[in-house]
C-alpha positions, 0 to 999 in steps of 0.5 A: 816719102814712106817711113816706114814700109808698112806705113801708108805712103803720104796719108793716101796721097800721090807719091811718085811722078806727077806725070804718071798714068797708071792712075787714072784720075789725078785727085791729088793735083785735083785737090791742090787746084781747088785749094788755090794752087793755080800755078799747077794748072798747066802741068795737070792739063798735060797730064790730063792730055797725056792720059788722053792720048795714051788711048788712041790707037792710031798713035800707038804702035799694034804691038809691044817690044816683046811681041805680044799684040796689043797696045805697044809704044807710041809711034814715032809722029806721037813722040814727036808731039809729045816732045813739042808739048813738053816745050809748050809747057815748059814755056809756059811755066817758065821751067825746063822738064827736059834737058838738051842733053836728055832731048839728044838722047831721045831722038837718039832713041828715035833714031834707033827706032827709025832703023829698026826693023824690028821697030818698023813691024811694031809700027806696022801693027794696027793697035787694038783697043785695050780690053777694060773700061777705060772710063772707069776711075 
């Protein structure tokens, strides 16, 4: 929440989805972890995974839905592990992150892809390695 537009958001926390990439080390979760919060513990290593995966390339299309070479989406095998783990953690926690409604219109999704040849020439594509330090925080 931000109440005023030229206010930092939450004193320089994370606002927005727990689940976000973009920034690479999650301090915020890493914080609430070591002050107790252990019921966070299993939704942090998903996402530590996830940031994980977001870089290996063999799981990753070669190149992007507007054409540009490079890392594109994840391939269609790695949407379904994504999927699965999901389910482990929702098991784990005891709490649905997805619907069975939003899971339909997922492998709808994946339907379309599987059919689309524009879809199948991304695939095609070796995925090249992205051109920064990945190690950097």
């Amino acid at each position: 929440m931000i109440r005023d537009s030229n206010d930092q958001p939450c004193a320089s926390a994370r606002f927005g989805c727990w689940i976000c990439t973009v920034v690479r080390r999650d301090r915020s979760t890493e914080s609430l972890l070591e002050a107790g919060y252990e019921q966070l513990k299993a939704y942090y290593d998903f996402r530590t995974w996830i940031s994980k995966i977001r870089n290996e390339f063999d799981l990753r299309c070669g190149k992007r839905r507007n054409g540009q070479i490079g890392p594109g989406p994840f391939k269609l095998e790695a949407r379904r592990l994504l999927l699965k783990r999901v389910r482990s953690l929702e098991r784990r926690v005891g709490r649905t992150l997805i619907t069975e409604a939003e899971e339909r219109y997922i492998k709808r999704l994946w339907d379309a892809d599987r059919n689309s040849k524009q879809y199948l020439e991304m695939e095609r594509h070796a995925a090249a390695p992205l051109q920064y330090d990945l190690k950097q925080d």
